[in-house]
N, C-alpha and C positions, 0 to 999 in steps of 0.2 A: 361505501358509495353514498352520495347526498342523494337521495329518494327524490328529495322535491327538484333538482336541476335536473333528473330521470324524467319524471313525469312533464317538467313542463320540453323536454325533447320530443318525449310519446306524442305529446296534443299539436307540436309543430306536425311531426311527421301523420297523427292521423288524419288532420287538417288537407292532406295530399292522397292519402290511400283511403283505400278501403276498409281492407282486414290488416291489424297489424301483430306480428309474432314478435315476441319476446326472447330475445337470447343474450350469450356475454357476448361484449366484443371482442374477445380472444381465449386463444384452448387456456386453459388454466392449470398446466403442466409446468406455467413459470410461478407457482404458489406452495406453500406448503398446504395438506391436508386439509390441516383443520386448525384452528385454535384451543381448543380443546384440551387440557392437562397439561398448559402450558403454565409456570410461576409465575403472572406478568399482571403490574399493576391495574387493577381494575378500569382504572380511567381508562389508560392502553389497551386493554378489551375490548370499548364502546368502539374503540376511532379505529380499530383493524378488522379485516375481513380474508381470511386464507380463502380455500377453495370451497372446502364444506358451507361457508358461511355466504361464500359468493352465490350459491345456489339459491339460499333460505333468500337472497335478496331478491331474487327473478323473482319470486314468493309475495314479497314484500312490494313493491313497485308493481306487479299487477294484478292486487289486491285494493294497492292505495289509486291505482290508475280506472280501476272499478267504483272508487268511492271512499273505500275501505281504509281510512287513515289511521288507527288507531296503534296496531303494532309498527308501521312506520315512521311514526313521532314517538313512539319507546326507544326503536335501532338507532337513530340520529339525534339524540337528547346529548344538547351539549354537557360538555366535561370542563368547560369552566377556562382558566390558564394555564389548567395541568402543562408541566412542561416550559411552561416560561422563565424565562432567566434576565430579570432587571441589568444585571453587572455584565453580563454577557452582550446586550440590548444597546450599552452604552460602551463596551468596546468597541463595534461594528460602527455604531455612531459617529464615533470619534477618530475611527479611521483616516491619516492623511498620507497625501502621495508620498512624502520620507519614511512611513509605514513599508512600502514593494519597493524600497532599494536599498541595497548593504549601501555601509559611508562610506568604503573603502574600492576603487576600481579593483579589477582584478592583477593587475601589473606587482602593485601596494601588493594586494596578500600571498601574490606568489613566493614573492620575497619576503615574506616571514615565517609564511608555511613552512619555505624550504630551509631557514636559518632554525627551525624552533623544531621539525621531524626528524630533519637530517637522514631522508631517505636515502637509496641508492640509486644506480639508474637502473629503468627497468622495476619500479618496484610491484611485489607480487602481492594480492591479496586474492579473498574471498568474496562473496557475494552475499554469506551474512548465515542463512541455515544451513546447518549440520546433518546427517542420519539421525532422523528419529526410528532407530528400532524397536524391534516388541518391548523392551526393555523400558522404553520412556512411551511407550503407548498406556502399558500394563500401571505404571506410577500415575499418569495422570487418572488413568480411570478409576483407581483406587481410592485418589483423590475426594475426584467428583462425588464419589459416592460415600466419600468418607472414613473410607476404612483405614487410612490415615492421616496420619493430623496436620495440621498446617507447618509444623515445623521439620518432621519427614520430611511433606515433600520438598521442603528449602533448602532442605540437606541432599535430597539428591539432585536436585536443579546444583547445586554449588558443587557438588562433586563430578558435575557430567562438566562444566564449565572449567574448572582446574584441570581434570583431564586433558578437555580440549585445547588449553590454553598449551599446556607442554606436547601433546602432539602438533600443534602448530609449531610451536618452537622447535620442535623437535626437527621438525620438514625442512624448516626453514622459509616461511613466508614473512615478509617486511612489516605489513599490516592485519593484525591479528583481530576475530570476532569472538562473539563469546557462544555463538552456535542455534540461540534460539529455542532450546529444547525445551522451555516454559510456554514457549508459543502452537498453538493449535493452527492458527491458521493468520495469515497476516494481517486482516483484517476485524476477524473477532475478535482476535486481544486486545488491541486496542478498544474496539467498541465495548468490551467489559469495564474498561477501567476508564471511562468517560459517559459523564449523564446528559440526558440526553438521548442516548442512543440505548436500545434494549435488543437481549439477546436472549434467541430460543433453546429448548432444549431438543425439541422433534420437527423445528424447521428446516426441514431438509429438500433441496431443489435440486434439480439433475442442471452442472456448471454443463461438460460434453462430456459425451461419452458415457464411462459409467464413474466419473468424480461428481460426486454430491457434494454440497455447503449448505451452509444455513445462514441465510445472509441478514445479516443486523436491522432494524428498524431505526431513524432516527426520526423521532416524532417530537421533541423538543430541543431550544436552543441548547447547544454543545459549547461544556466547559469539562476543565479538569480539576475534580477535585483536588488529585495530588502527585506527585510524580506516576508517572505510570512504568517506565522500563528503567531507572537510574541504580534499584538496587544489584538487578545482574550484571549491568555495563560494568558500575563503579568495582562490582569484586572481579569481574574479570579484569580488569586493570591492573587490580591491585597483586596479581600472581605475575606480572611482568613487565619488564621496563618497556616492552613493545608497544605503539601505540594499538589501541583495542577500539573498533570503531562503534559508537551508535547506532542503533538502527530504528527506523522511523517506518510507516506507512505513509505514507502521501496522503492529500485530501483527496485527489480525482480519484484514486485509485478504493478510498474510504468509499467514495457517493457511487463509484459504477458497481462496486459488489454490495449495496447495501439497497435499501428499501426507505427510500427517502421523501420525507413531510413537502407536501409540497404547495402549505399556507404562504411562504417565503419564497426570496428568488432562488433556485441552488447555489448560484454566486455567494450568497450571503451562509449558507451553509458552509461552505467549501471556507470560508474565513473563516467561519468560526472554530472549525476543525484546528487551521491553520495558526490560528492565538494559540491554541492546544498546542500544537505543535513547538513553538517558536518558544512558549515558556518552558517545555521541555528541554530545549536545546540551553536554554542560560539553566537548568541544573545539572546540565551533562557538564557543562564550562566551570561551573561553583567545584564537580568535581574530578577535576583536570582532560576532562574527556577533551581530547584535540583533533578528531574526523568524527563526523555525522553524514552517515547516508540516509536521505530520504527519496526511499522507494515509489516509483511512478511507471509502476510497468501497464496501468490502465488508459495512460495519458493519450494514446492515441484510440485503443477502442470507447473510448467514453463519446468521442467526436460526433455531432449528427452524419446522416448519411447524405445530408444533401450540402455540397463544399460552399454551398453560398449561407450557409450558417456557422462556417467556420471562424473567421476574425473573432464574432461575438465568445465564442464558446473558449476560442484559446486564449482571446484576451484573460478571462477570470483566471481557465486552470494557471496559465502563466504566474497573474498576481499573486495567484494563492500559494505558491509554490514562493514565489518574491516575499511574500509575507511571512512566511517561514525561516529565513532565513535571514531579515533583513536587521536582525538586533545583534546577528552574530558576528562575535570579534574576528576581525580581520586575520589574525593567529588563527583562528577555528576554519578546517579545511571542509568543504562541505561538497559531496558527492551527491551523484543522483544516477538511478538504477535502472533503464528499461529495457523492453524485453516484447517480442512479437509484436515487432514495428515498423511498418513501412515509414522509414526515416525523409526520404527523397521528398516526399510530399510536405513534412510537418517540420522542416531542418528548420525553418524561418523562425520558428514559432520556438524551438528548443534553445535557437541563439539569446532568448528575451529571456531566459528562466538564467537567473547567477549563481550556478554553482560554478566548482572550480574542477573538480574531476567528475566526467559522465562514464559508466560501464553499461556498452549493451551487448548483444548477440551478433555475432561474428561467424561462429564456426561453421553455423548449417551454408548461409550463403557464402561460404569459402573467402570470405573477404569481401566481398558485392559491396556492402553497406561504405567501405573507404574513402568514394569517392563523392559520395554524398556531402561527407564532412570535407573533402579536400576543394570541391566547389566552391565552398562557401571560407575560405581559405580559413580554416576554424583554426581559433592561439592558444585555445584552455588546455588543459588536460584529457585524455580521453585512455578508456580502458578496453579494448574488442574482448568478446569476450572469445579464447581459444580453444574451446575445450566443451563440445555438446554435454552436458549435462545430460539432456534427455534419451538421453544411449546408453545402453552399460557398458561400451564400447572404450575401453582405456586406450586416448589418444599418446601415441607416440610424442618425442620432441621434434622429431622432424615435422608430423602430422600439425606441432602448433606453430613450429620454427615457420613453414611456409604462410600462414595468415602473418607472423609478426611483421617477414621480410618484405609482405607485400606494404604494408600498413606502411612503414617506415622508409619507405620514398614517398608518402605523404605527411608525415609527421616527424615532427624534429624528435629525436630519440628522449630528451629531458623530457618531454611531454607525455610519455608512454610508460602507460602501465600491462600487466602480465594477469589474467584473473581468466574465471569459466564465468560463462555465458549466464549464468543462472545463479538460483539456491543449489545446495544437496542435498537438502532436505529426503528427496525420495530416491535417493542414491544410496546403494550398500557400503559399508566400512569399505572393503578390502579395495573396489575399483575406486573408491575415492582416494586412499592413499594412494594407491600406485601415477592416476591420473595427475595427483597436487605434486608429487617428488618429480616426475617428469616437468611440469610447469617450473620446479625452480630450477629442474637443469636446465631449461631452457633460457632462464633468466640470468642464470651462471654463466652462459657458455656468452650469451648476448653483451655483456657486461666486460665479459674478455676480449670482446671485439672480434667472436667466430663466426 
């Protein structure tokens, strides 16, 4: 908290009142603890404040609002350019509008996509995580803690990924992932492996319910130092001639689950994510990676609550999304993921963003969402998703056969893909397989004209 833009509030407001009481202005239940036994650079100490610390401030401010300034110019003693990034500073800079748009219409890459995948009709994928069982819970935390060594755990990250790859092959799905089981969480990972951005050990917040996170700090400009996900894409590629897709977090989706600096516009963050982003995708391409999904399932809760803030706020998420994507070769097919979204409202805003395949949630609204997209007479590719993930409920093929049959007097069949709604990440082995083999009979049987 700045003490002194506190204080000079205090003297507006005591200017009016009488007596004035000191409180936060919100429960503090959206905080972690404390900072307290946390490993995090000292500079990033001075300039954060959890909950515990939120207290010592009330402390702090009306002590200094008595007089007492002494420990509230120790709390607020700058920290200098901690966290600045020259190179970073002058990407953003140099930003131009041929930056938010691919060279290639989308008409162009259909027709290379489709000469260079040579999918089927109907093709079936995933959504990107796997079951993480006790199994890959018990490795990581070993990990963490050390008990084994960096090359263990690569060895079994590479061993759950080669599995995966031949039970997919195995099922029979078109476009194959590598599962994600090095990932905690979709957003942490990434934030680990870009500066910039700092992550806790004991920042743990109630998301709903009873799912805790620990959501990332971004207190300085965002760069990457160095690939961040290319070593597991690239070996799971290399176990099959099937294309194996990239998988990406989004920027929107990066700033709504994280704790974000807010010396700069978020705009300008969200690109800088975004450069992140975009140089990752030219060394997926360097190593023949030919589908990249970048995930945006926060695209619509990020939105203000009041709709006459919307234009501004969709115009960036859009670009930033456009900036991601806009260096990639026309051959490179580019998907995008969302998920618990009132589509009908934000359709306008989805048609501005260039990928070429969207997969969202389909099953729970029984097909609702169809006509959303049939409105707006949509050309791209689209994937429903068929198949509640969040049930342990193994949908039948009929149960997916009736979303497809509806979908498909809205969409031309070449345009239609077969996937679940979601990750599987919190799905057990046995209903995920039985749920995926249904999904491709139903793309078997579709394919034969049943």
């Amino acid at each position: 908290t700045n003490i002194k833009e506190s204080i000079e509030f205090l003297e507006e407001v005591s200017s009016h009142a009488k007596n004035v009481m000191i409180s936060n202005a919100s429960p503090l239940y959206h905080l972690p603890i404390t900072i307290e036994g946390e490993n995090l650079d000292e500079r990033l100490v001075k300039r954060i404040a959890f909950a515990k610390e939120r207290l010592y401030e009330l402390r702090l401010i009306s002590k200094a609002f008595e007089g007492d300034w002494e420990l509230a110019n120790e709390w607020n003693e700058e920290t200098g350019d901690f966290g600045k990034n020259d190179v970073v500073g002058e990407r953003i800079k140099n930003l131009k509008d041929e930056d938010f748009r691919r060279s290639y219409g989308y008409t162009e890459r259909y027709r290379r996509q489709k000469e260079i995948l040579n999918l089927p009709l109907f093709p079936t994928t995933t959504i990107g995580s796997f079951p993480q069982d006790k199994e890959v819970r018990r490795k990581r935390s070993q990990f963490r803690k050390g008990k084994i060594s960096s090359a263990e755990y690569k060895k079994f990250i590479q061993d759950k990924i080669k599995g995966l790859i031949k039970f997919q092959e195995n099922i029979g799905l078109d476009v194959l992932v590598h599962g994600e089981f090095e990932r905690t969480d979709m957003v942490e990972f990434f934030a680990q492996k870009l500066d910039g951005i700092a992550t806790t050990e004991k920042g743990w917040i109630i998301s709903y319910g009873t799912r805790c996170y620990r959501p990332p700090i971004i207190y300085g400009d965002v760069s990457r130092p160095g690939p961040m996900t290319i070593d597991e894409i690239s070996f799971a590629q290399k176990q099959t001639r099937k294309p194996v897709k990239g998988m990406l977090t989004g920027p929107v989706t990066i700033l709504a689950w994280s704790y974000v600096r807010e010396d700069i516009p978020v705009e300008e963050v969200a690109y800088q994510i975004a450069l992140c982003l975009r140089d990752e995708i030219r060394d997926y391409e360097e190593k023949g990676i030919k589908i990249v999904q970048i995930d945006e399932p926060a695209f619509r809760e990020k939105a203000p609550v009041k709709k006459r803030n919307w234009d501004k706020y969709f115009d960036w998420a859009v670009k930033s999304f456009n900036l991601i994507v806009s260096r990639a070769k026309a051959e490179t097919q580019i998907h995008t993921h969302m998920c618990y979204s009132e589509f009908g409202e934000i359709i306008r805003y989805i048609l501005k963003m260039d990928f070429d395949v969207i997969t969202i949630e389909a099953s729970r609204s029984k097909g609702d969402i169809i006509e959303y997209f049939q409105n707006v007479d949509f050309k791209r590719q689209i994937g429903l998703g068929v198949w509640d993930i969040h049930s342990p409920f193994v949908p039948s093929v009929e149960d997916m056969a009736r979303i497809v049959k509806r979908a498909l007097k809205a969409f031309p069949k070449e345009n239609f893909w077969i996937n679940p709604d979601c990750g599987l990440k919190t799905r057990d082995w046995p209903e995920t397989e039985a749920a995926l083999r249904n999904l491709v009979k139903l793309a078997y049987k579709l394919r034969k004209g049943e």
